[in-house]
Wavefront OBJ file of the C-alpha trace (Angstrom):
o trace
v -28.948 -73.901 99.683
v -28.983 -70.232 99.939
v -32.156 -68.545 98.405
v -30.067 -67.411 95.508
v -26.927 -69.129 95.045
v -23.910 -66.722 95.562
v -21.782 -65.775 92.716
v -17.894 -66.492 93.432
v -14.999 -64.334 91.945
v -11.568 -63.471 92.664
v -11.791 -60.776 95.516
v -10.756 -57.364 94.714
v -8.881 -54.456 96.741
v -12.361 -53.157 97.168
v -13.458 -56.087 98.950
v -11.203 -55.901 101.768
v -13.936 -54.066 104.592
v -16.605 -57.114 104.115
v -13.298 -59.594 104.357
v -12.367 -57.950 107.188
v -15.918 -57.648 109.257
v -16.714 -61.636 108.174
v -13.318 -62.287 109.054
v -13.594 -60.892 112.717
v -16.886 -62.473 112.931
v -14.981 -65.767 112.581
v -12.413 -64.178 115.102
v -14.649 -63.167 117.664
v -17.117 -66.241 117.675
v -14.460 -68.395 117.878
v -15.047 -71.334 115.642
v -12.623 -70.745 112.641
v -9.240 -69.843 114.075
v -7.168 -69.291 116.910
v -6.048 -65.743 115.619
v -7.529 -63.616 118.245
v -6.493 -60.098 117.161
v -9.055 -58.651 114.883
v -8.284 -57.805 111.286
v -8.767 -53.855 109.652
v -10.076 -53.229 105.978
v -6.779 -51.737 105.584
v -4.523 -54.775 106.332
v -6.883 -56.899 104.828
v -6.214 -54.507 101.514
v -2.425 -55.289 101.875
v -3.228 -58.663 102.584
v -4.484 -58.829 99.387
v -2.176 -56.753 97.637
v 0.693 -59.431 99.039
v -1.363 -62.495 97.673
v 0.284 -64.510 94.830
v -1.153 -65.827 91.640
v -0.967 -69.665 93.586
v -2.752 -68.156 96.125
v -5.921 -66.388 95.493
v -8.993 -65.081 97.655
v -12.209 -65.190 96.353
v -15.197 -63.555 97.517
v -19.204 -65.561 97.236
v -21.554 -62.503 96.610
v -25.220 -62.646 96.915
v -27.307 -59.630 95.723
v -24.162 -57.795 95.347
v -23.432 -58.362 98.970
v -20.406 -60.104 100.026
v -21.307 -62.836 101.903
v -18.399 -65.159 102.478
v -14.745 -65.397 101.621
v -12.239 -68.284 100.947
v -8.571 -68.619 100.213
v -6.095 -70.935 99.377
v -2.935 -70.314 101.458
v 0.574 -71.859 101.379
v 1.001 -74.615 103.517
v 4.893 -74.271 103.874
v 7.334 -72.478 102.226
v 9.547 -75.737 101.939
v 9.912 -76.400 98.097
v 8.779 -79.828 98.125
v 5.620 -78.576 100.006
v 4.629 -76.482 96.672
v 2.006 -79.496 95.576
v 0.075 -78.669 99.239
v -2.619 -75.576 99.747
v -3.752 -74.833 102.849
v -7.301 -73.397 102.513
v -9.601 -70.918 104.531
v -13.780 -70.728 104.270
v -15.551 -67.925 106.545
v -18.995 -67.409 106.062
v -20.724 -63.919 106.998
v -23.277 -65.074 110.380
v -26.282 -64.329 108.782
v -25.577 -66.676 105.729
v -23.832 -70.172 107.577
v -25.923 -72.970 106.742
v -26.887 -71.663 103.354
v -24.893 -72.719 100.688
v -22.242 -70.261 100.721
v -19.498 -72.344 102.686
v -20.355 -75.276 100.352
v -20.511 -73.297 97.036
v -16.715 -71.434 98.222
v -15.464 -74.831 99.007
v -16.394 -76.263 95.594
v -14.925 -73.554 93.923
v -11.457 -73.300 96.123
v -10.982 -77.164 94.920
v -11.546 -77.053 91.349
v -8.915 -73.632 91.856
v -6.800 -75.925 93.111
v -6.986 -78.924 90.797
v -6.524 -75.980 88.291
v -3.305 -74.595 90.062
v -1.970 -77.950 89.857
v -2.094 -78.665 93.741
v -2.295 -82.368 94.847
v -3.369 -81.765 98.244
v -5.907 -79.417 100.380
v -5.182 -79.348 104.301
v -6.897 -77.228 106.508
v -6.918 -77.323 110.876
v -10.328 -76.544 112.051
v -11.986 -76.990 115.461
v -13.604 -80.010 116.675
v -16.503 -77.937 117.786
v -17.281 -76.359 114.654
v -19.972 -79.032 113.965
v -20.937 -76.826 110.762
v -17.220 -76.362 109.189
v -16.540 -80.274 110.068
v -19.697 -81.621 108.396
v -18.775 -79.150 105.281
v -15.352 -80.342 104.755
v -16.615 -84.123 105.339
v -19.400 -83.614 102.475
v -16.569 -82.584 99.804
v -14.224 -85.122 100.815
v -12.181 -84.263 103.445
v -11.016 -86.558 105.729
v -9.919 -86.723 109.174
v -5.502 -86.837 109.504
v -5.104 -86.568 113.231
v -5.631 -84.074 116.190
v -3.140 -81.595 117.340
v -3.127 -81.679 120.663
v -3.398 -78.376 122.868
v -2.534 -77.068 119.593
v -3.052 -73.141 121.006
v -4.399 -70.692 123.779
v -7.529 -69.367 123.046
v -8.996 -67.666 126.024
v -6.562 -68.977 128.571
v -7.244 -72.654 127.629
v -5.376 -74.597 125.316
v -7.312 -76.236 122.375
v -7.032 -78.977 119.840
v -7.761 -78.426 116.385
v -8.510 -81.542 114.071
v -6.450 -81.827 110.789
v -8.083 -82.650 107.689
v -7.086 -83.672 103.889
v -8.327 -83.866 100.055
v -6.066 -85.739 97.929
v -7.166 -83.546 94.470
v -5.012 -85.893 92.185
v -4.316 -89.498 91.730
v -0.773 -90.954 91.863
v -1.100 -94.149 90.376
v 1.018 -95.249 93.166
l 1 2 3 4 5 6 7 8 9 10 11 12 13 14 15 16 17 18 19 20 21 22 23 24 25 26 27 28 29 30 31 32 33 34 35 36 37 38 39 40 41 42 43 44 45 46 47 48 49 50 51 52 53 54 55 56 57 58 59 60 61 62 63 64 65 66 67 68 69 70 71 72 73 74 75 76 77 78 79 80 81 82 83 84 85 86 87 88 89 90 91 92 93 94 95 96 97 98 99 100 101 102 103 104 105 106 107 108 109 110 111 112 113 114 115 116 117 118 119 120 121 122 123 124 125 126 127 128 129 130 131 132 133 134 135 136 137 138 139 140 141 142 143 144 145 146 147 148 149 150 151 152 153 154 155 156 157 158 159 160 161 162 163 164 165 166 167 168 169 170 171
């Protein structure tokens, strides 16, 4: 656990240079997505500006730092896909492995649960041993592998899918 937990709120306009730097951390390092074109403090600001209600960022703040960043995305814009978030957790370097992932991915879910989403999905890579064991620790389990799933410096890659049913059926 970090040394002092981090504080989580909704992210503001304001936030959008540390979203952006952790952000292209996660880009450049190459364990949290295969976007490869790094993001501005400007588009990340009209990223923001874009987001809907059912889909907020927040921000995990230690010191008054921003240390970390999660969302909950749509999945697909299908109606009957409107029960389904797709989620995203990027942690700044110097702070993975100390709570912040963990206390982000805690808060994302009871977001969810309170959005009234029945489902969390995310895609990560199977050599992300850190994100994997995360998501495994708060429930997520694994769906199936895309195969060669995108091109991520000139090699194709697999990402593993994962789930969280949030909600029982009864069924």
């Amino acid at each position: 656990m970090a040394l002092n937990p981090p504080t989580i709120r909704d992210a503001a306009s304001s936030d959008a240079a540390a979203i952006s730097t952790i952000y292209n951390q996660g880009i450049v390092d190459r364990i949290a997505t295969l976007e490869t074109e790094e993001r501005t403090p400007e588009e990340r600001r009209q990223w923001l500006a874009a987001r809907e209600p059912r889909h907020p960022v927040l921000v995990a703040q230690v010191g008054g730092i921003v240390v970390g960043w999660g969302s909950l995305n749509q999945f697909n814009p299908r109606k009957a896909y409107d029960f389904v978030a797709d989620f995203s957790v990027y942690v700044e370097r110097a702070w993975r492995g100390k709570g912040v992932g963990g206390a982000l991915l805690r808060t994302l879910i009871a977001r969810a649960k309170a959005l009234g989403y029945h489902k969390m999905v995310l895609s990560a890579f199977p050599w992300n041993a850190g994100g994997m064991a995360l998501y495994q620790k708060y429930g997520f389990r694994i769906a199936g592998i895309y195969k060669e799933q995108g091109l991520l410096d000139g090699k194709w890659v697999d990402t593993i899918i994962m789930e969280k049913i949030l909600t029982e059926t009864g069924g």
